[in-house]
C-alpha positions in Angstrom: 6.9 -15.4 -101.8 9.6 -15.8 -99.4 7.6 -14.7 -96.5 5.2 -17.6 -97.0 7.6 -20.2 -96.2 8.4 -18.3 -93.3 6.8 -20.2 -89.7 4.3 -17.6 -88.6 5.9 -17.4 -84.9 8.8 -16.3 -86.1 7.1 -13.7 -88.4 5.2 -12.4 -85.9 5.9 -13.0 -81.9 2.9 -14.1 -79.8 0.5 -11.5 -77.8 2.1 -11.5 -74.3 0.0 -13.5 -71.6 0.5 -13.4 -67.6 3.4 -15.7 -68.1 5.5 -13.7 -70.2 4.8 -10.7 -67.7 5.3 -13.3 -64.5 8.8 -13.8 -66.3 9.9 -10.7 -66.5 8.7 -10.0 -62.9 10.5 -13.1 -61.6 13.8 -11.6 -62.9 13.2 -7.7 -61.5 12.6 -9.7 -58.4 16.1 -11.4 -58.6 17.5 -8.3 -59.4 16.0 -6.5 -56.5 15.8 -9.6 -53.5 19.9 -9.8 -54.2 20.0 -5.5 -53.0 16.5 -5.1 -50.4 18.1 -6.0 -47.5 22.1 -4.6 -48.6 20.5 -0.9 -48.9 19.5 -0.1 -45.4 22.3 -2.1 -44.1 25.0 -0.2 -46.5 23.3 3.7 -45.8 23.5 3.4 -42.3 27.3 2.2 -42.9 27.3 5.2 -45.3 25.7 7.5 -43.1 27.9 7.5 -39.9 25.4 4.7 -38.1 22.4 7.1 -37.6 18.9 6.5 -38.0 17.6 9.7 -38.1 19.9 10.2 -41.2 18.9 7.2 -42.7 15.4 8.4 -42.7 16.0 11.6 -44.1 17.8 9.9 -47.1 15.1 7.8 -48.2 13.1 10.7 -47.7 14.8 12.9 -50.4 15.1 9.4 -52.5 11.1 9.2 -52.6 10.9 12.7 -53.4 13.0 12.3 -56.9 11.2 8.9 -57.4 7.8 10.6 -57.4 9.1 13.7 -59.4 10.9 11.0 -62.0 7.6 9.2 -61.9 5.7 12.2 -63.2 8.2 12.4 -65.9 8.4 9.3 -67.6 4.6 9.4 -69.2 5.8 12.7 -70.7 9.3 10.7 -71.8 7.1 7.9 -73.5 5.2 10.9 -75.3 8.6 11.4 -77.3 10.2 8.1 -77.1 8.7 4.6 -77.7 7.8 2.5 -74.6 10.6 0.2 -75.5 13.1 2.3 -75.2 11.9 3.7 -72.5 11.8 0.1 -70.4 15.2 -0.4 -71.9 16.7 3.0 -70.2 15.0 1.9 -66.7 16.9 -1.2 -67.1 20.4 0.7 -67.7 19.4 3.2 -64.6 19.9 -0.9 -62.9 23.1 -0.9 -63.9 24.1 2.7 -63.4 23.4 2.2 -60.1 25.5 -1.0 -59.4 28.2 0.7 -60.6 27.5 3.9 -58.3 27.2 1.5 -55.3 30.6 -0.5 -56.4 32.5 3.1 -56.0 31.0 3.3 -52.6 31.3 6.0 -50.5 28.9 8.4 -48.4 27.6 10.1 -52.0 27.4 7.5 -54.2 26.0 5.2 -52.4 22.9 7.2 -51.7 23.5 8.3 -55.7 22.9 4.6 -56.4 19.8 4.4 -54.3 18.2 7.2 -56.3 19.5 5.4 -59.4 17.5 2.2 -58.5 14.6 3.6 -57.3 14.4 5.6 -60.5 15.0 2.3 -62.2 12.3 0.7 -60.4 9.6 3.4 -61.3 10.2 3.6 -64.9 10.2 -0.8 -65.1 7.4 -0.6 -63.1 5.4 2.4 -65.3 5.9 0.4 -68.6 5.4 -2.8 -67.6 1.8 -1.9 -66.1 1.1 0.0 -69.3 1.8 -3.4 -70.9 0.1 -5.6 -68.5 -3.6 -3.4 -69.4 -2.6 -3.4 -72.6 -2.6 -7.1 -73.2 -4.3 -9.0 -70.5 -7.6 -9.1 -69.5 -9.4 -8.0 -67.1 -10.6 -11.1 -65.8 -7.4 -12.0 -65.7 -5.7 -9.6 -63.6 -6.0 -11.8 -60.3 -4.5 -14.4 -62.1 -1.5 -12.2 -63.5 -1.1 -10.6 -60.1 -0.9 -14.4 -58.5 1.5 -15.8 -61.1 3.9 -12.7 -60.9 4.2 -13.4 -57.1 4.8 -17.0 -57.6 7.5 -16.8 -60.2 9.2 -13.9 -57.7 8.7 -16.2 -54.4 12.2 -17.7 -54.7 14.3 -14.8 -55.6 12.2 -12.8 -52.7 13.0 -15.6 -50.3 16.8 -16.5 -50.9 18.1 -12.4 -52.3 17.9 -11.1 -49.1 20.0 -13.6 -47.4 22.4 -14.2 -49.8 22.6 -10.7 -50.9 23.6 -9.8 -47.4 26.2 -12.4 -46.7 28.0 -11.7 -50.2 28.2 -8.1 -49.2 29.8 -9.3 -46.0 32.5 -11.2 -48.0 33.1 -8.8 -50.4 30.9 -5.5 -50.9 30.8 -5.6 -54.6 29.1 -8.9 -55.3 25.4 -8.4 -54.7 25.9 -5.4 -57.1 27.7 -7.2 -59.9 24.5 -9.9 -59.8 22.5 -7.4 -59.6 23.5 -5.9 -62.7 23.9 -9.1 -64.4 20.1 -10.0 -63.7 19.6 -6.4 -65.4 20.8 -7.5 -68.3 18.9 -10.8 -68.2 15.5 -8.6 -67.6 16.4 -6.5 -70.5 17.4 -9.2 -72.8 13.9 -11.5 -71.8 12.2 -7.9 -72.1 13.3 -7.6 -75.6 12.9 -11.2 -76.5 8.9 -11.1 -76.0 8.9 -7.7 -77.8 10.3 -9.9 -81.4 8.1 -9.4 -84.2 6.3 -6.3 -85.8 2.8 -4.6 -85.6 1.1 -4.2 -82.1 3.8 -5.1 -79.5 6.5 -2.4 -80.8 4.3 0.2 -82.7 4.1 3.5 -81.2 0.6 5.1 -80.5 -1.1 7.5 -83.5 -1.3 10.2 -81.2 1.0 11.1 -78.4 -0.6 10.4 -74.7 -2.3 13.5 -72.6 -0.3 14.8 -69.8 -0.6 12.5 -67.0 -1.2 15.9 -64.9 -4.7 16.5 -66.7 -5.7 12.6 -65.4 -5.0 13.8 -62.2 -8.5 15.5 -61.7 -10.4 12.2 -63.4 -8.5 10.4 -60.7 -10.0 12.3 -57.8 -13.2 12.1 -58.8 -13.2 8.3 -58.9 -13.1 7.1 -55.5 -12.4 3.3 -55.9 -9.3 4.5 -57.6 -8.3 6.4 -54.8 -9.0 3.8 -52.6 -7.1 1.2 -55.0 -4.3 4.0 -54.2 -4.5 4.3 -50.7 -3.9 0.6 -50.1 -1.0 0.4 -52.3 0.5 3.3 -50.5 -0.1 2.3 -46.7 0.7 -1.6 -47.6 4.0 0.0 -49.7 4.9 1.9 -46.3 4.3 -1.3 -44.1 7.0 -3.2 -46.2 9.2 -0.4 -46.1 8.9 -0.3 -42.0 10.1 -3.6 -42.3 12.9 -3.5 -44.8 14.0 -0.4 -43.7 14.2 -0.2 -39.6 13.5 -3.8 -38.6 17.4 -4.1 -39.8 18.3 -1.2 -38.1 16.4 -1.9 -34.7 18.0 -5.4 -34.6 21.7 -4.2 -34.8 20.8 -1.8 -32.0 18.7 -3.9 -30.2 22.2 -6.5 -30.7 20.4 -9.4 -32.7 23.3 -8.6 -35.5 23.4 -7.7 -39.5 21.8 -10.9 -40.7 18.8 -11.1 -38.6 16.5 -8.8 -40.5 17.5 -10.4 -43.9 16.5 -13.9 -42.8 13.5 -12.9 -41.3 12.4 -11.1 -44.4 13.4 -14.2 -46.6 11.5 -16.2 -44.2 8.5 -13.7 -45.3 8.6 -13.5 -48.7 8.6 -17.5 -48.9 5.0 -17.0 -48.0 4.2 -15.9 -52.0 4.6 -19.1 -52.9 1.0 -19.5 -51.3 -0.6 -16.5 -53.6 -2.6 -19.6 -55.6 -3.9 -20.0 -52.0 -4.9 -16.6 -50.8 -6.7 -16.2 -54.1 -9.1 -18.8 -53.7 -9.4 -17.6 -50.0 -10.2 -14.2 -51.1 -12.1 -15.2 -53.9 -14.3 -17.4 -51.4 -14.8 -14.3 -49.0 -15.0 -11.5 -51.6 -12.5 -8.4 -52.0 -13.8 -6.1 -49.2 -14.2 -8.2 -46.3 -10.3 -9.8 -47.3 -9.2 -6.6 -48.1 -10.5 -5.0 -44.5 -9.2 -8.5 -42.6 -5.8 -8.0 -43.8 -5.1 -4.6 -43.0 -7.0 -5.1 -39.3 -4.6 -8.4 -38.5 -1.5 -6.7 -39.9 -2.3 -3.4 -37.6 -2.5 -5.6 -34.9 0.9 -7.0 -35.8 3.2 -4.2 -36.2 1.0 -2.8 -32.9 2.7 -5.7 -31.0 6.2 -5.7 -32.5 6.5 -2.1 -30.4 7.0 -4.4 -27.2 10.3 -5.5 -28.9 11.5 -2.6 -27.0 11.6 -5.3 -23.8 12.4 -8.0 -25.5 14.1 -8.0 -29.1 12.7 -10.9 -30.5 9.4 -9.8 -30.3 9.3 -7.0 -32.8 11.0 -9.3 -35.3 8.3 -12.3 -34.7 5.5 -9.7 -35.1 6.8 -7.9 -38.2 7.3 -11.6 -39.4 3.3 -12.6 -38.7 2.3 -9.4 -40.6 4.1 -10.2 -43.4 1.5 -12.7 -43.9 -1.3 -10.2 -44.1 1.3 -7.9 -46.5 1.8 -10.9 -48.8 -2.0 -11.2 -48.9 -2.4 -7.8 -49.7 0.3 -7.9 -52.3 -2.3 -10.7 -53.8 -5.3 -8.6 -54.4 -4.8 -5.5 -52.5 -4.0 -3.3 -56.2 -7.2 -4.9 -57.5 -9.7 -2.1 -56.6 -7.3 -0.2 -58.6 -6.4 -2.5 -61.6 -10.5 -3.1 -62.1 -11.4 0.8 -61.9 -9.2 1.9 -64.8 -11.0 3.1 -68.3 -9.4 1.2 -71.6 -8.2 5.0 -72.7 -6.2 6.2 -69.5 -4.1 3.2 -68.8 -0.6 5.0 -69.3 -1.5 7.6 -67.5 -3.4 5.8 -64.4 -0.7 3.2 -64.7 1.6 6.4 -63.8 -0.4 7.5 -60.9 -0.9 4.1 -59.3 3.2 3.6 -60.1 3.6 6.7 -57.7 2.4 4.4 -54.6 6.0 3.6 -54.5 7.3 7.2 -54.2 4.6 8.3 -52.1 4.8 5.2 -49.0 9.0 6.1 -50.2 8.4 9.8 -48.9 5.7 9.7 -46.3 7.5 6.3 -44.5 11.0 7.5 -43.6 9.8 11.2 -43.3 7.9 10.2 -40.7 10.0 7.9 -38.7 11.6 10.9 -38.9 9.3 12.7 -36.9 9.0 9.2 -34.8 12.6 8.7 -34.1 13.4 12.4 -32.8 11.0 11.5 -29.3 10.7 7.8 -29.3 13.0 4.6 -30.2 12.5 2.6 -33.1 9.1 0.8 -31.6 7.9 3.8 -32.2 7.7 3.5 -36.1 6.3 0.3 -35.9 2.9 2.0 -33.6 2.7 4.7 -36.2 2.9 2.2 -39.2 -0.1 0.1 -37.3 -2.1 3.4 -36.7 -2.0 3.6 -40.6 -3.0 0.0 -41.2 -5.9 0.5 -39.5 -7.2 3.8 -41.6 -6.7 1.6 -44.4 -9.3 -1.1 -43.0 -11.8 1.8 -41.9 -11.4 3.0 -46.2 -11.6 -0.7 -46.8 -15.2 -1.2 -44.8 -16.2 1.6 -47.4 -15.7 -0.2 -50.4 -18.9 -1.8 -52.6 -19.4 -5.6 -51.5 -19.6 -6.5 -55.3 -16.3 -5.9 -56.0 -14.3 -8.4 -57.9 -17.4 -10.2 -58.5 -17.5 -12.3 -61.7 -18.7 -10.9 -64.7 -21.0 -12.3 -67.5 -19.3 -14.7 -69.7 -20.2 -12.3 -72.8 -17.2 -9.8 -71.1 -14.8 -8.8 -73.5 -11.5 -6.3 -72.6 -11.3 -3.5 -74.2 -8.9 -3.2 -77.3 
């Protein structure tokens, strides 16, 4: 009897929509902004001021990202997706608290702790995402997510960089704070019973068994491909553009304001939709790759003259933003209703993948060339991502019939 008097939002919470998910992205992207540009800037500190050692670092880091990323479908076989978003979020704080110790192994401890973080966030949250939005509204959810993370993309870098240069531990402690935050908005829009916190009948496949389904499908792999080679291009510039600028003698606080600079641009993701949608997923797909190629191509002349390689990585950030948009869309669209965990899980390995193949081969790179050389390589792989992107079906992302329904 009681229960009838009882307002039905508080007896059951609201099916999530792309706000709720745009949210909860904002704050990750708070939580991360504040650390991108610290990272680099603290392992080559860490690391006795070589590159080469750098690279090797985040090489080993993508390796355990992708092996952790393997593991955590198998994790949410045993353990509610909940709690398994809730133990990414305390690998965020783990890790601030590695990084506050400091030091030459716990710093690069705390990097594997975030990236780790990052993975399993970014596993559930997809999971969630094809769970409970549409897909005609994916290209919508992907263009609010990068609105609501514009700001804290734009000003984190900065101002995580000059708090670390006041005092090291700051950037951390937000960062853990905005942890917290994630995990207490997370839990707030899981309130209520029945759908949003039930556990599946049946426990999910191995995500290793989808692995085969995924090869066959080639607009999945292609989906893939993009993510990884646009993952690696943002990496290139997180990772050496820093680097090259205190060797090149531009400073420590170059790289982060150029990169803020960039990541303004996703407040003009509403606009690169409706430019996209205008010219159709291939062709914006292919011209985004091509222009950014040509980009990181010409920031090898910074070899000359500094400023150039940071003005170029800055113009392809534009095409990288635009990518970011509706470059996972081939993807997103391709997946069946009945694999989304585990496709969710291979797509999530992107990350990893760009995180292994990036610094292992600047690696490569930086034992017979400078630093200009990663950014030719990076624009060789650019442009194998336009020739896959000239491959894919014109009618892509078209509009269905209005009698589409998503799949429960």
């Amino acid at each position: 009897m009681l229960s009838r008097n009882i307002p039905e939002f508080l007896r059951h919470a609201p099916t999530p929509g792309v706000k709720g998910f745009a949210v909860l992205a904002g704050i990750e992207a708070s939580l991360r902004g504040t650390l991108i540009s610290v990272w680099p800037l603290v392992m080559y500190q860490a690391l006795g001021e070589n590159a080469a050692r750098v690279s090797l670092m985040y090489f080993f880091v993508g390796i355990v990202a992708l092996s952790w990323g393997l593991f955590v479908p198998w994790m949410n076989r045993h353990v509610p997706r909940r709690w398994v978003y809730t133990f990414g979020t305390g690998l965020y704080m783990a890790a601030g608290l590695s990084a506050i110790a400091g030091g030459p192994i716990l710093i690069p401890l705390a990097l594997f702790l975030a990236n780790m973080a990052t993975v399993t966030v970014f596993i559930c949250t997809n999971a969630y995402i094809m769970d409970y939005i549409a897909r005609s509204e994916l290209g919508r959810g992907e263009t609010l997510k990068l609105v609501y993370s514009a700001i804290s993309w734009t000003v984190g870098p900065v101002v995580g960089v000059t708090l670390w240069k006041i005092w090291a531990p700051i950037p951390y402690l937000m960062a853990m704070g905005f942890a917290a935050l994630l995990l207490a908005t997370f839990w707030y829009l899981r309130l209520g019973n029945g759908k949003l916190i039930t556990r599946a009948r049946a426990p999910a496949p191995n995500p290793l068994a989808y692995l085969g389904r995924f090869f066959r499908q080639p607009r999945l792999i292609a989906g893939w491909l993009f993510a990884v080679i646009r993952s690696a291009a943002w990496w290139v510039y997180v990772i050496y553009l820093p680097i090259f600028c205190i060797q090149a003698g531009l400073g420590d606080r170059i790289a982060s304001i150029a990169f803020s600079m960039s990541n303004a641009l996703l407040l003009t993701s509403p606009f690169i939709l409706r430019w996209m949608q205008r010219r159709g997923l291939k062709r914006a797909i292919q011209t985004a790759f091509l222009a950014c190629a040509g980009c990181y191509g010409a920031a090898a002349f910074g070899q000359f003259w500094p400023p150039v390689a940071v003005v170029a990585l800055m113009a392809g950030s534009l095409f990288l933003v635009m990518l970011d948009t509706f470059g996972g869309l081939p993807f997103l669209m391709s997946v069946k209703p009945a694999e989304r965990t585990e496709m969710s899980a291979v797509y999530s390995s992107f990350r990893d993948v760009s995180g292994i193949l990036t610094p292992g081969a600047a690696w490569l790179v930086l034992l017979v060339t400078p630093i200009s050389g990663v950014f030719v390589a990076m624009a060789g792989g650019l442009l194998a991502a336009a020739a896959v992107a000239g491959r894919l079906n014109p009618r892509l992302g078209a509009s269905r019939s209005r009698g589409y329904r998503p799949a429960e």
